[in-house]
ChimeraX commands (.cxc) that place a marker at each C-alpha (Angstrom):
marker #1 position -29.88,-50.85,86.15 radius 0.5
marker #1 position -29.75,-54.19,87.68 radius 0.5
marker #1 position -29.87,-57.79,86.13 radius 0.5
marker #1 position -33.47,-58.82,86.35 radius 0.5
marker #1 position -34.97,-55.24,85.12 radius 0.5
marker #1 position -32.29,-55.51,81.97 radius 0.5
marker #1 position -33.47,-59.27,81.63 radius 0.5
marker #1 position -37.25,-58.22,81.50 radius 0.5
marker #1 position -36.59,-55.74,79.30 radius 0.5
marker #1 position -34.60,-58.01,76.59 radius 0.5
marker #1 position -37.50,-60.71,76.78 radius 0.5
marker #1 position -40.34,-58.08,75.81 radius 0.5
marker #1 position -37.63,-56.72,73.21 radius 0.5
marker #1 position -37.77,-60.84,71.92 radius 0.5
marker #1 position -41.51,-60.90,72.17 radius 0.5
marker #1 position -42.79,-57.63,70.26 radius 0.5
marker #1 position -40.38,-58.59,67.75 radius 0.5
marker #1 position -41.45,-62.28,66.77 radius 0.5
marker #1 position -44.75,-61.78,67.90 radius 0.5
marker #1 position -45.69,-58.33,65.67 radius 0.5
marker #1 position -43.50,-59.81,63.08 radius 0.5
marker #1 position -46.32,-62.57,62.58 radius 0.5
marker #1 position -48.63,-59.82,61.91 radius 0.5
marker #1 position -47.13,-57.85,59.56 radius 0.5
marker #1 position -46.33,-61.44,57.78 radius 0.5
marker #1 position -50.07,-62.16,57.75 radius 0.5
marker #1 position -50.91,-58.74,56.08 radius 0.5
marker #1 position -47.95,-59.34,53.77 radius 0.5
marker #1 position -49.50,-63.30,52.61 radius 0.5
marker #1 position -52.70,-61.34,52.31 radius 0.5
marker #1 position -51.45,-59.02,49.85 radius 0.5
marker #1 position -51.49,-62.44,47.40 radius 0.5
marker #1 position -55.67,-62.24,47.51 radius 0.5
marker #1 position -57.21,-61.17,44.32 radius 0.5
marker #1 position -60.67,-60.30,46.06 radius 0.5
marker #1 position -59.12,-57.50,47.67 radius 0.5
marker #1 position -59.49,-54.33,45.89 radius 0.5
marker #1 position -56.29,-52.44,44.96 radius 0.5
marker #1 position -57.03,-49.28,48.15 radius 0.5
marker #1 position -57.71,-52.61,50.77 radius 0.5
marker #1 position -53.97,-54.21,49.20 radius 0.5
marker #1 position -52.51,-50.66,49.91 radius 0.5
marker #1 position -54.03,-50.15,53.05 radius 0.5
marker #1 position -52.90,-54.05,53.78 radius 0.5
marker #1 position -49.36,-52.70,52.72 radius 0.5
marker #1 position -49.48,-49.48,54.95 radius 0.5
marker #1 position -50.25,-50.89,57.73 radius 0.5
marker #1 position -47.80,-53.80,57.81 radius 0.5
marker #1 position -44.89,-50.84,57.55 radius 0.5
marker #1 position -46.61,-49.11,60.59 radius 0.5
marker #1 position -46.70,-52.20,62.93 radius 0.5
marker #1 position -43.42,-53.40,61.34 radius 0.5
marker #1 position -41.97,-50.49,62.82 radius 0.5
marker #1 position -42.17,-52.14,66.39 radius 0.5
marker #1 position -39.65,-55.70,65.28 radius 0.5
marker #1 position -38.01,-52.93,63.72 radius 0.5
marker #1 position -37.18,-51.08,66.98 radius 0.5
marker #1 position -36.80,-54.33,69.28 radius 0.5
marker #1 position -34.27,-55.61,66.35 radius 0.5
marker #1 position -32.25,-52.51,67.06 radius 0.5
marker #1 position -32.36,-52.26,71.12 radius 0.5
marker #1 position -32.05,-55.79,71.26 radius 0.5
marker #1 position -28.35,-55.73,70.64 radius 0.5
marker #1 position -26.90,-53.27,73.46 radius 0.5
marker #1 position -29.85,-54.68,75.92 radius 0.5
marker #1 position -27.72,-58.00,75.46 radius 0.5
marker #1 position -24.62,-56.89,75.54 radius 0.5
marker #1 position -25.01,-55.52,79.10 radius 0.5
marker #1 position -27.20,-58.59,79.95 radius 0.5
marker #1 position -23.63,-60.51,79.39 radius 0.5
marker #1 position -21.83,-58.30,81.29 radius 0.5
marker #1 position -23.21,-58.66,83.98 radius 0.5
marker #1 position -23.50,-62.08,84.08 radius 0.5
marker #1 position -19.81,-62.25,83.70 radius 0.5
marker #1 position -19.80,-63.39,80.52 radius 0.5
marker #1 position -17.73,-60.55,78.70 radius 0.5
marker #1 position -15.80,-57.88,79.56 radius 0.5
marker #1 position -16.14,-54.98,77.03 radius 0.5
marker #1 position -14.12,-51.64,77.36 radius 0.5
marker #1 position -16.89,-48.37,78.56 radius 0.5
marker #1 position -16.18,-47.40,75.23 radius 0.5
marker #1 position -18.20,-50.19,73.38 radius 0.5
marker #1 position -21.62,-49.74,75.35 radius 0.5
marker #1 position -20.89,-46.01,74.12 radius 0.5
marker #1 position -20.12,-47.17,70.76 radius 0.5
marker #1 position -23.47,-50.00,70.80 radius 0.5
marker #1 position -25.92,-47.31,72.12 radius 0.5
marker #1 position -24.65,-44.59,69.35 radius 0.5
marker #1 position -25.35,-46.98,66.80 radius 0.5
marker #1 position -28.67,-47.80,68.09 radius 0.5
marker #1 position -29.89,-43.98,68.57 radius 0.5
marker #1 position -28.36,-43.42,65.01 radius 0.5
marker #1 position -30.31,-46.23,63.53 radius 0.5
marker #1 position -33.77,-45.70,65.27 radius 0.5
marker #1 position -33.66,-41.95,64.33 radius 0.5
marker #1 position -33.22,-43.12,60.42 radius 0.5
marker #1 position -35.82,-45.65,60.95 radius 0.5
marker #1 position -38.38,-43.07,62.01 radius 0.5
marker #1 position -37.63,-40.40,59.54 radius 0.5
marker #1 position -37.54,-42.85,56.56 radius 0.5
marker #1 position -40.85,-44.24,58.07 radius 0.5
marker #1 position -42.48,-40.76,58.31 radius 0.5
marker #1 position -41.37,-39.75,55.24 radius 0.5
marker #1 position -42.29,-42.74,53.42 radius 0.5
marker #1 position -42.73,-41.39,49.50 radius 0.5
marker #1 position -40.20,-38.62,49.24 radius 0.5
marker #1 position -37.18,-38.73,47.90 radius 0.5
marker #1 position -34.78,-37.99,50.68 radius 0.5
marker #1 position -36.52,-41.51,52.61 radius 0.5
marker #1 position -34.89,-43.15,49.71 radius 0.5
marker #1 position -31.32,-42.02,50.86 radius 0.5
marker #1 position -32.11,-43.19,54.50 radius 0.5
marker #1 position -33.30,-46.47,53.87 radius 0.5
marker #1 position -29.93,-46.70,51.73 radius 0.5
marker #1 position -28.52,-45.53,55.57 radius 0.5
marker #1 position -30.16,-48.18,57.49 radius 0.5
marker #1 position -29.22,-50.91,54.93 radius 0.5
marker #1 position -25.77,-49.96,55.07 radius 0.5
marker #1 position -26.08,-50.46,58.67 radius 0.5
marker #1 position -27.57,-53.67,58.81 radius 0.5
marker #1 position -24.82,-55.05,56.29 radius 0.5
marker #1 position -22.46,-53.67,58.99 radius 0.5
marker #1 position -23.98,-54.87,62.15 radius 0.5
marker #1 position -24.66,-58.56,60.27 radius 0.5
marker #1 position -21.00,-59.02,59.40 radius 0.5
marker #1 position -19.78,-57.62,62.42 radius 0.5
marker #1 position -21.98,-60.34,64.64 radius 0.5
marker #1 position -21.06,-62.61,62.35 radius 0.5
marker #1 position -17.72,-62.44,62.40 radius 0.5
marker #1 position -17.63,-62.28,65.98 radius 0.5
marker #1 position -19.58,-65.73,66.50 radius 0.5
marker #1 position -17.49,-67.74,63.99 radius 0.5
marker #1 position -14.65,-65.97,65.67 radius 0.5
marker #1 position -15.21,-66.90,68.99 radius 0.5
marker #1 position -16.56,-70.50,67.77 radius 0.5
marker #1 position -12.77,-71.02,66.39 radius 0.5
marker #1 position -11.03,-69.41,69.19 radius 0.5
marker #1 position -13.14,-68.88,72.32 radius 0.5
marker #1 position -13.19,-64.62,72.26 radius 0.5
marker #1 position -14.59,-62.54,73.14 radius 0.5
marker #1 position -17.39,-64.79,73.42 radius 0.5
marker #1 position -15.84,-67.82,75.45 radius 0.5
marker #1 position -19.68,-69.95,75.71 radius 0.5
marker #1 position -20.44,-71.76,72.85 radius 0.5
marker #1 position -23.83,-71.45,73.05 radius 0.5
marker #1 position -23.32,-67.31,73.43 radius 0.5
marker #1 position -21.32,-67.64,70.38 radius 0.5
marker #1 position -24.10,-69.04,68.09 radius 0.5
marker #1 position -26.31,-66.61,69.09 radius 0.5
marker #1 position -24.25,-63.89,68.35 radius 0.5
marker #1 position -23.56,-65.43,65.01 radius 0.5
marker #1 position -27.26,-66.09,64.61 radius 0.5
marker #1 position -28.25,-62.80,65.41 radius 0.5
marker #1 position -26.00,-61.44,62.40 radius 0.5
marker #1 position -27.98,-63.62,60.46 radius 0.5
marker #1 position -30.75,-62.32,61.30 radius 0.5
marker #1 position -29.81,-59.02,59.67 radius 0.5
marker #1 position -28.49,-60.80,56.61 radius 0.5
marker #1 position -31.99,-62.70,56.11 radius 0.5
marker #1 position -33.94,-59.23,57.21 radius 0.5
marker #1 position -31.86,-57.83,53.94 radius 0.5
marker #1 position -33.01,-60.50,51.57 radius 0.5
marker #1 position -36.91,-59.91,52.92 radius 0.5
marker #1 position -36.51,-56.11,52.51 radius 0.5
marker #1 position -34.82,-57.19,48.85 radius 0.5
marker #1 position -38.40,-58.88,47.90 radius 0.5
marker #1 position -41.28,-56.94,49.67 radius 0.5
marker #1 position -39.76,-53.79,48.81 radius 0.5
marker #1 position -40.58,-54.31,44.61 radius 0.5
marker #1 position -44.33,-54.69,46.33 radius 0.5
marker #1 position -44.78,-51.15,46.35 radius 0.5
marker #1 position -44.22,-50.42,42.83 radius 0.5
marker #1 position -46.13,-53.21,41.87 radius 0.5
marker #1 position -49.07,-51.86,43.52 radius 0.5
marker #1 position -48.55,-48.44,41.91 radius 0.5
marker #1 position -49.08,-50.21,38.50 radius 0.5
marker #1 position -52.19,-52.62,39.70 radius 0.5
marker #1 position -53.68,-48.73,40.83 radius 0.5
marker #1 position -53.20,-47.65,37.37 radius 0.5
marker #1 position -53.72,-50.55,35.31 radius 0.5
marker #1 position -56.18,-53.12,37.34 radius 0.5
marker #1 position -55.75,-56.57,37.83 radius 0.5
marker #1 position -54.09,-58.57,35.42 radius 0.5
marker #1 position -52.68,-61.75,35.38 radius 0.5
marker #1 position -49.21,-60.76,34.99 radius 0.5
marker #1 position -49.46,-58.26,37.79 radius 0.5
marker #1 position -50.61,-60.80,39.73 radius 0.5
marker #1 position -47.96,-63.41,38.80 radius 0.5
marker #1 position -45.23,-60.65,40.21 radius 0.5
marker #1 position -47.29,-59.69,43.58 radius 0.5
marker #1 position -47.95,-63.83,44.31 radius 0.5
marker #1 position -43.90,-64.39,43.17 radius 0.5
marker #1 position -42.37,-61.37,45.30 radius 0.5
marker #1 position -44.65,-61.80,48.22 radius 0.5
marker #1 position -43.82,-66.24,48.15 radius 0.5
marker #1 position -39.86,-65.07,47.72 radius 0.5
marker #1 position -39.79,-63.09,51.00 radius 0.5
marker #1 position -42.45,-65.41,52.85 radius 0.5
marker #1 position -39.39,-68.12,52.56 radius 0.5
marker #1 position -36.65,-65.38,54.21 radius 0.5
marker #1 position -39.78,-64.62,56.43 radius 0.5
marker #1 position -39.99,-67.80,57.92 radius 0.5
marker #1 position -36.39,-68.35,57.82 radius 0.5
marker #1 position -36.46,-65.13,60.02 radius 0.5
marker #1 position -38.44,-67.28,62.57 radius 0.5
marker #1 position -36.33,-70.31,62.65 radius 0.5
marker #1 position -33.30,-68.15,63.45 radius 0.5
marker #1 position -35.55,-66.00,66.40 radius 0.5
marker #1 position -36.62,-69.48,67.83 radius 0.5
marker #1 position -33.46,-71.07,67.33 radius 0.5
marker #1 position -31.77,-68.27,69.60 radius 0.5
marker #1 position -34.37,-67.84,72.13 radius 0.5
marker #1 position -33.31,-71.54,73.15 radius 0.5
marker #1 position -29.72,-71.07,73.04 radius 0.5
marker #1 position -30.67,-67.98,75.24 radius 0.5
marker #1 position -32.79,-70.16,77.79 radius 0.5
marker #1 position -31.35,-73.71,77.42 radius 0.5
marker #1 position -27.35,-72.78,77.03 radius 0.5
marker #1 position -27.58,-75.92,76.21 radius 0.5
marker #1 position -23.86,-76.23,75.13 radius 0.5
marker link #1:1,2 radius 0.2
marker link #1:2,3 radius 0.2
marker link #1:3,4 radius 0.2
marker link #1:4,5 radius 0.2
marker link #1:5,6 radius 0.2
marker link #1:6,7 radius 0.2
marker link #1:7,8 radius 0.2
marker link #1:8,9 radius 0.2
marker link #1:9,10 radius 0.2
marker link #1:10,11 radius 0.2
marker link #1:11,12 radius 0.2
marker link #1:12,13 radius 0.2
marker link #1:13,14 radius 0.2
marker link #1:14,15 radius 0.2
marker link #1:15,16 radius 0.2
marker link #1:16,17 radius 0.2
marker link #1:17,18 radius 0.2
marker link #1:18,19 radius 0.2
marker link #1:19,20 radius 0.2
marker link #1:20,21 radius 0.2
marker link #1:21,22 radius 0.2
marker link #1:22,23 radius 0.2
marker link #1:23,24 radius 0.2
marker link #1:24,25 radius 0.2
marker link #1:25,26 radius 0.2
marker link #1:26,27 radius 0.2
marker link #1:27,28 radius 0.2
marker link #1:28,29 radius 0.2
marker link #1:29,30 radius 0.2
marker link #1:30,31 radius 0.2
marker link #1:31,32 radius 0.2
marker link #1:32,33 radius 0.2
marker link #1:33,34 radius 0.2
marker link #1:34,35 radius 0.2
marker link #1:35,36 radius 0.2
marker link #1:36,37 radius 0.2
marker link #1:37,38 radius 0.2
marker link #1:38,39 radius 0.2
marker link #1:39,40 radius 0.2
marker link #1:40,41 radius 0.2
marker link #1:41,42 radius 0.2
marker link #1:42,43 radius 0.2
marker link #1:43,44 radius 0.2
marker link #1:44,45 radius 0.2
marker link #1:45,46 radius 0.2
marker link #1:46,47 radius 0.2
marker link #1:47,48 radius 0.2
marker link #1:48,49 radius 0.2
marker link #1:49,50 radius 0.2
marker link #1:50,51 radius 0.2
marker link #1:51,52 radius 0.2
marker link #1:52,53 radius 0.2
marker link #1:53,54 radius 0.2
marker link #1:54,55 radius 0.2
marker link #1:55,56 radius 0.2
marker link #1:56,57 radius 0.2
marker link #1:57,58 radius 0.2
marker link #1:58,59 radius 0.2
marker link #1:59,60 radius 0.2
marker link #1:60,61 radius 0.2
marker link #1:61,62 radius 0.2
marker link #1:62,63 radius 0.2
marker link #1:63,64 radius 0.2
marker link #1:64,65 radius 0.2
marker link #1:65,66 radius 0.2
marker link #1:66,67 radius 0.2
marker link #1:67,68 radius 0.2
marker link #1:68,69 radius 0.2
marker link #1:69,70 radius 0.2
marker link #1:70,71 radius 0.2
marker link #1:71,72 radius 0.2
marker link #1:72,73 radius 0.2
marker link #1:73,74 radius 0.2
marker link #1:74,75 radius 0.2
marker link #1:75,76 radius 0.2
marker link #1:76,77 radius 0.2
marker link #1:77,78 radius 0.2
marker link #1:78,79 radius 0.2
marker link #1:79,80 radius 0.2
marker link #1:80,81 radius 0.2
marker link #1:81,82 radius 0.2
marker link #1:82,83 radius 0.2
marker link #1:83,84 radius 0.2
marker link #1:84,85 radius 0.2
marker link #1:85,86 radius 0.2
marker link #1:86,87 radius 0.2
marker link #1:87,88 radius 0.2
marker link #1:88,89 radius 0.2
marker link #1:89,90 radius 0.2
marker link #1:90,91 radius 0.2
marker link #1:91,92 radius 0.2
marker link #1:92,93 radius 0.2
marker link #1:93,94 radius 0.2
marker link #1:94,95 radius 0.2
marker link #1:95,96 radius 0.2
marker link #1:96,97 radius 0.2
marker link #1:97,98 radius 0.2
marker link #1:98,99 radius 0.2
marker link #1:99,100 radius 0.2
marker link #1:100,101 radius 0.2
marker link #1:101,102 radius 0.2
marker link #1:102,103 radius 0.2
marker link #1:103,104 radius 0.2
marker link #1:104,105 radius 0.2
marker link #1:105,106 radius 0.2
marker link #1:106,107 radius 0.2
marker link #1:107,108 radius 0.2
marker link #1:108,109 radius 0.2
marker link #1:109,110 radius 0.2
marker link #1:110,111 radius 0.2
marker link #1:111,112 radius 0.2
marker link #1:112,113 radius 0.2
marker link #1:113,114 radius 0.2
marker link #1:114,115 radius 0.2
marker link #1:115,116 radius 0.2
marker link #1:116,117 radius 0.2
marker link #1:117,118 radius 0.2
marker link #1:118,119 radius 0.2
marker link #1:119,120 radius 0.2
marker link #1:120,121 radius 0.2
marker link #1:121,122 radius 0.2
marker link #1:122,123 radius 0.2
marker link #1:123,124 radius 0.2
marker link #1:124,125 radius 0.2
marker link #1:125,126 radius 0.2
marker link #1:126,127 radius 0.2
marker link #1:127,128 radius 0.2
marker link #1:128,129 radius 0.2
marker link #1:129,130 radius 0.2
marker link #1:130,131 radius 0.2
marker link #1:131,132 radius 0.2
marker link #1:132,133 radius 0.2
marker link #1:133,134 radius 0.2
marker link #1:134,135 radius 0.2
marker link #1:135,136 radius 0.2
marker link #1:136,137 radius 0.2
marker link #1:137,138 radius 0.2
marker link #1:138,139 radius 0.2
marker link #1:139,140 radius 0.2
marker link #1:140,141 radius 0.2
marker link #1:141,142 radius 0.2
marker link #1:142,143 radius 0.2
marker link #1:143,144 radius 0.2
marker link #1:144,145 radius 0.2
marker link #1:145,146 radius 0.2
marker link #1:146,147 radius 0.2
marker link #1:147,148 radius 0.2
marker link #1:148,149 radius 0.2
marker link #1:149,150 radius 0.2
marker link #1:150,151 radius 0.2
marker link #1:151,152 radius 0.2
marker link #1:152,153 radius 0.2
marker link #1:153,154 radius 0.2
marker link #1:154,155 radius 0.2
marker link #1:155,156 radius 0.2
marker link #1:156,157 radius 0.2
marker link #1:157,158 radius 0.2
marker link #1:158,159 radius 0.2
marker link #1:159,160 radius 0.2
marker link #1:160,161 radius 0.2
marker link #1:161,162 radius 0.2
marker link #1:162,163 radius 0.2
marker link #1:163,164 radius 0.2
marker link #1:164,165 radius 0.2
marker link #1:165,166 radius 0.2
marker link #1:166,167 radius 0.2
marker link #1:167,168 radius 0.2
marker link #1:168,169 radius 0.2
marker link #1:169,170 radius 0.2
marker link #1:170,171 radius 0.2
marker link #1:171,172 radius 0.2
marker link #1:172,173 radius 0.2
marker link #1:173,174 radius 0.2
marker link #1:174,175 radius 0.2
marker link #1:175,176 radius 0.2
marker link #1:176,177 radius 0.2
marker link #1:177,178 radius 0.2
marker link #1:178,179 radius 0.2
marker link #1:179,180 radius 0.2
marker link #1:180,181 radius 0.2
marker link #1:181,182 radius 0.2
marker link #1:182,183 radius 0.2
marker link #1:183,184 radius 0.2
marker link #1:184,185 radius 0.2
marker link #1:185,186 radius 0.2
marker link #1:186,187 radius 0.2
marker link #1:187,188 radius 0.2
marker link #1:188,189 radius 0.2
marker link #1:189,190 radius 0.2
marker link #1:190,191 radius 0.2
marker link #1:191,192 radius 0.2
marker link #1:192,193 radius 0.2
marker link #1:193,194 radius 0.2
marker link #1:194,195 radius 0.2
marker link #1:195,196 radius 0.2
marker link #1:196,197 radius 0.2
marker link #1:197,198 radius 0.2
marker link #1:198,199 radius 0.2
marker link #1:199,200 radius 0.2
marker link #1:200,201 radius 0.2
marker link #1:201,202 radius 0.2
marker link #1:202,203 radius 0.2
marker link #1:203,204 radius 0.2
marker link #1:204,205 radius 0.2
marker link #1:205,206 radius 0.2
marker link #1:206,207 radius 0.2
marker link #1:207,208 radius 0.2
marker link #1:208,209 radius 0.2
marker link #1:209,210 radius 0.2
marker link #1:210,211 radius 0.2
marker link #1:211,212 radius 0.2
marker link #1:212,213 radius 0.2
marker link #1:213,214 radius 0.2
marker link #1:214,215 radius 0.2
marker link #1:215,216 radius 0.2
marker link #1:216,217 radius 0.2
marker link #1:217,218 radius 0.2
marker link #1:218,219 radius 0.2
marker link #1:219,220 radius 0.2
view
């Protein structure tokens, strides 16, 4: 696959994930309204886990799409066995995504989700500690503008962890507003989890923009 096809690809990659990640924000804020009656807030919730699913994927692809992108540019110089490595990882992941997704509500989605965090954590430290790695000592990522995106793109996956960390009480929360009604104090917990991940939310989007420059501008 040549460079421009593999450069296309990575920019729609970038754009279905910031751009359906606004939307399944807005359904999450949305979430806050009293008006809405507790099947619209569940429907609301439902449907910002089915579109989620596509920042989801991108997040995933995103990462080996790149890592050929800099290869052929010149930019690294990676073993075969790392592209084998980075696209097993990928697979792996998008498979656990899916089932957890599809079996949202059983038990064993529980133990997958537990999968896919544990993967996260590892891909977050791993970019991490590649960018301030190669920020020190110039490998394996010798640009310093290459390097902060790697090292902002691992904390993307940290910040991702603290939103799923604050949405994911939601759920429960719901469960109880179902049985119970409203209430004030139900209320209080949906408008305090749903403001604690809007601020990792937005974060999210200051990191995305932040290395969507550093991607166009190389500005250093």
């Amino acid at each position: 696959m040549n460079y421009s096809v593999l450069l296309y690809i990575h920019l729609l990659l970038f754009v279905y994930w910031l751009g359906a990640d606004l939307g399944v924000f807005a359904l999450a804020l949305a979430l806050k309204n009293r008006k809405y009656t507790h099947a619209q807030r569940v429907l609301l919730m439902r449907m910002s886990l089915a579109i989620d699913m596509g920042p989801r994927m991108a997040m995933i692809a995103i990462a080996p799409v790149g890592l050929h992108l800099a290869t052929l540019s010149g930019l690294v110089t990676p073993p075969d066995w790392v592209f084998g490595l980075a696209w097993l990882v990928a697979v792996m992941w998008i498979i656990g995504e899916w089932f957890a997704f599809l079996r949202m509500g059983q038990p064993v989605a529980v133990k997958i989700y537990i999968f896919n965090g544990i993967m996260m954590i590892l891909v977050c430290l791993t970019c991490t500690g590649f960018g301030i790695a190669s920020l020190l000592n110039g490998w394996p990522f010798a640009p310093v503008w290459l390097a902060l995106k790697v090292f902002l793109f691992g904390m993307v996956f940290l910040v991702s962890i603290m939103m799923a960390i604050f949405y994911a009480p939601l759920e429960g929360i719901l469960e109880r507003l179902g049985k119970e009604g409203s209430s004030d104090t139900l209320e209080a917990q949906i408008h305090s989890q749903v403001n604690k991940g809007a601020v990792f939310t937005v974060l999210l989007f200051v990191l995305l923009a932040s290395i969507g420059y550093l991607g166009v501008a190389k500005p250093v």
